[in-house]
C-alpha positions as CSV (number, residue, x, y, z in Angstrom):
1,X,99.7,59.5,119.0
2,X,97.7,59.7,116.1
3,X,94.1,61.2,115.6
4,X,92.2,60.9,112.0
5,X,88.7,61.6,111.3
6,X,87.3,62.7,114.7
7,X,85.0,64.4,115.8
8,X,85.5,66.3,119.0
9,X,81.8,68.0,119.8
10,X,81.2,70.2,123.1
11,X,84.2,69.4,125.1
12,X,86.0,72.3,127.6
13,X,89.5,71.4,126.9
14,X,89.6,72.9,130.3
15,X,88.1,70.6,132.5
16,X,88.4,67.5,129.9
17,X,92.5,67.2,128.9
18,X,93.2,66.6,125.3
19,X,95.7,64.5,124.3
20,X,99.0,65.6,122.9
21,X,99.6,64.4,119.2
22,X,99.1,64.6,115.7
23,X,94.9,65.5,114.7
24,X,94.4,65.2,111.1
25,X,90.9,65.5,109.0
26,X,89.0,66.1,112.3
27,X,86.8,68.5,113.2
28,X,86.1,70.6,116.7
29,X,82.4,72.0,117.3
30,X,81.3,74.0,120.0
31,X,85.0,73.6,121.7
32,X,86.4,75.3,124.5
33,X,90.5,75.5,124.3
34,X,90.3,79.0,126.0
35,X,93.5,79.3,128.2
36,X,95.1,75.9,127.0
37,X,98.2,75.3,126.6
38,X,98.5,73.6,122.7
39,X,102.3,73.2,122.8
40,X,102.9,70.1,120.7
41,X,99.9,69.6,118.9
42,X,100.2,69.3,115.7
43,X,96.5,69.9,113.5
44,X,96.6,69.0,109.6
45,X,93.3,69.7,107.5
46,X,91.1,70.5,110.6
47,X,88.3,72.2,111.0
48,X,87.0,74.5,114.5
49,X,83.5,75.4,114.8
50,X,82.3,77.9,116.9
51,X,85.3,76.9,119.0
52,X,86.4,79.5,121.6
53,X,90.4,79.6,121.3
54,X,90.9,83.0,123.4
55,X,94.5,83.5,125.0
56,X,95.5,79.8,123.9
57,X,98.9,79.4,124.4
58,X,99.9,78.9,120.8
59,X,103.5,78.3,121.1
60,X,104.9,75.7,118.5
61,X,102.0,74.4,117.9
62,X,101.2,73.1,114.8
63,X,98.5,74.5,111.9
64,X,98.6,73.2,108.4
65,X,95.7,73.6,106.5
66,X,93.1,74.5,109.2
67,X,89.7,76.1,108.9
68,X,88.1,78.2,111.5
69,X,84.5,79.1,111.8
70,X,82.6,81.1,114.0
71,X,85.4,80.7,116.2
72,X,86.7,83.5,119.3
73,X,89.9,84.0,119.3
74,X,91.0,86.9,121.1
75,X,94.7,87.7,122.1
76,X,96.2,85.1,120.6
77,X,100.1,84.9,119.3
78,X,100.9,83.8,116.3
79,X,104.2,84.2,115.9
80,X,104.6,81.6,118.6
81,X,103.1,79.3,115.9
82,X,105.1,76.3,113.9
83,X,105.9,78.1,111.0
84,X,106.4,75.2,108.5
85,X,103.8,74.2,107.0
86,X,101.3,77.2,108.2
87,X,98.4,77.9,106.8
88,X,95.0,78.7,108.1
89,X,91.6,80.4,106.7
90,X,88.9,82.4,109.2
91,X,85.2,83.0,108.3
92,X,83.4,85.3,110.9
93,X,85.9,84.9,113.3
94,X,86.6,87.3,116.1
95,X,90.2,87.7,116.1
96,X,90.4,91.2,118.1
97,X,94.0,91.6,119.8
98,X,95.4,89.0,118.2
99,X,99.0,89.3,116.5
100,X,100.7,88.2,113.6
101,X,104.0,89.6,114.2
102,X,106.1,88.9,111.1
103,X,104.0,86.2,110.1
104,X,104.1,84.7,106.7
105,X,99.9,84.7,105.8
106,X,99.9,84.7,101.7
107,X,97.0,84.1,100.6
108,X,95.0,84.1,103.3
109,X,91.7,84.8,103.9
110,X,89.5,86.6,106.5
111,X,86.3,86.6,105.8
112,X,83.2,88.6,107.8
113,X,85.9,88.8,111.2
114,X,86.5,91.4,113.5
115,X,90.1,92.3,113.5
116,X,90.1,95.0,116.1
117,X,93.7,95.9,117.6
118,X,95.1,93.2,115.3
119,X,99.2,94.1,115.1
120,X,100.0,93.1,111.0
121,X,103.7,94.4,111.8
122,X,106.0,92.9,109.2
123,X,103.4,89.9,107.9
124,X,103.6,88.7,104.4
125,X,100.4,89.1,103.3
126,X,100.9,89.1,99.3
127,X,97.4,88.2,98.0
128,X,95.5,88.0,101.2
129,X,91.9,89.2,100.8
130,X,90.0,90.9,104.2
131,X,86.5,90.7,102.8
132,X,84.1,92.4,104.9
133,X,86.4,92.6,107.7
134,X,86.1,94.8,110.1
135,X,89.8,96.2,110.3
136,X,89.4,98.7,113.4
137,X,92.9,99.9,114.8
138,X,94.9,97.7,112.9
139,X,98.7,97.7,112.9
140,X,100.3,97.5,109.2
141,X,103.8,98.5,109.3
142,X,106.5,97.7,107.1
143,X,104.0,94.8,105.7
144,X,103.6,92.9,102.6
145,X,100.1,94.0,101.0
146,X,100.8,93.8,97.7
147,X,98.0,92.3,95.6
148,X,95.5,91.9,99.1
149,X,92.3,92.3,98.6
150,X,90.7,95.4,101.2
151,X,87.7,95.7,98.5
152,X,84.8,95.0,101.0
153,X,86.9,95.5,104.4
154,X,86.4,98.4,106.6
155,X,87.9,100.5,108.9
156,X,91.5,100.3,108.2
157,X,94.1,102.8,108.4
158,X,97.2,102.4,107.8
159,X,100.3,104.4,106.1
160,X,101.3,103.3,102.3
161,X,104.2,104.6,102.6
162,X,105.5,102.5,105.2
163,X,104.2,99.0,103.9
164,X,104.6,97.6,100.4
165,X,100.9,98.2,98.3
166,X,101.7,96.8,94.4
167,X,98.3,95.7,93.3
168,X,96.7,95.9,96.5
169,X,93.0,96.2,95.5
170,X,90.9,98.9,97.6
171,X,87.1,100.4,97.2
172,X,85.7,104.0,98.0
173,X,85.0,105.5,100.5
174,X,87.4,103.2,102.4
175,X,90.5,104.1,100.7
176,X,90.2,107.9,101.7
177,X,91.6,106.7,104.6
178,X,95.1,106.0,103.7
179,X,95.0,110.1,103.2
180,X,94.4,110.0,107.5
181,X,98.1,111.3,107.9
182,X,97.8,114.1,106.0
183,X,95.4,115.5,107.8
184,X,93.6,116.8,104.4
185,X,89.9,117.7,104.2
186,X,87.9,115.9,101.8
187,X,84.2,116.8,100.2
C-alpha cells in the first residue's frame, strides 16, 4: 500500500497501528513510534517532526531521502537499516546511544544534535559536517572522516591515527583533543 502526501499529526504509533507500506512526500508531527517495530516500511522524501523514535526497531526498514527535526531518537540501530537507497539529514536531534555501525553516511549532516555514546565504528562519513554537535563519548574507529566538517562540533575525541582524516576540517580549541592519547600538557 501506497501513502503520498500525508500528513500524520499527534498519533502514538503505540496505541494507533500504522500501516505497513510505502510513505512518500509525507510528513510526521508530534509522533510517537517509540518501541515500534518499522520492519517493512519503506519512507521516501519524508519528513519527522518532533517525532519520538527511541529504541524503534529499525530493522530493514526503509529511509531514502528523509528529514528529521526536533526528533528523539535514542538507542536506535542503524545498521539494521535498508541500505539502498539510504540517506537521511538530522537538525537538533537527540541521537544519544544510537549506532551507525559500518554505515555508509556521506554527506550527511547533523546539525545542533546531541550525539552522546554514538558508536561511528567503520561509517563512511567522507564529507559529513557535525555542526554544533555535541559529540560526547563518541566512537570513531577505523572510519571514514575525510573532508567532514567538526568546525563548530564539540566534545569529540577520537584517535587520527586509527580513522582516515584527509581534509577533515576542525576549529580550536576543539582539535587539541585529538592530542588526548598522548597524554601531553598543553598552555
Amino acid at each position: 500500500m501506497t501513502f503520498e502526501d500525508k500528513i500524520f499529526t499527534d498519533i502514538n504509533f503505540n496505541r494507533q497501528s500504522l500501516n505497513i507500506g510505502d510513505y512518500e512526500y509525507c510528513t510526521f508531527k508530534n509522533c510517537d513510534f517509540s518501541n515500534v517495530k518499522l520492519s517493512g516500511f519503506n519512507f521516501l522524501e519524508c519528513e519527522f517532526i518532533n517525532c519520538n523514535l527511541s529504541s524503534a526497531n529499525l530493522q530493514k526498514v526503509s529511509f531514502q531521502d528523509i528529514a528529521f527535526i526536533e526528533c528523539k531518537m535514542l538507542g536506535l540501530r542503524f545498521e539494521s537499516c535498508e541500505t539502498f537507497g539510504f540517506s537521511v539529514r538530522f537538525k537538533e536531534c537527540n541521537l544519544s546511544h544510537c549506532s551507525f555501525y559500518a554505515v555508509k553516511l556521506k554527506k550527511t549532516v547533523f546539525e545542533a544534535c546531541a550525539l552522546e555514546s554514538v558508536d561511528f565504528t567503520e561509517s563512511n562519513l567522507e564529507q559529513a559536517s557535525f555542526k554544533s554537535s555535541d559529540l560526547k563519548e563518541s566512537i570513531f574507529f577505523r572510519s571514514n572522516l575525510e573532508k567532514t566538517d567538526f568546525k563548530t562540533a564539540k566534545n569529540y575525541s577520537f584517535d587520527p591515527e586509527k580513522n582516515q582524516l584527509n581534509g577533515a576540517l576542525f576549529s580550536t580549541p576543539e582539535v587539541l583533543s585529538l592530542l588526548d592519547k598522548y597524554k601531553i600538557k598543553i598552555d
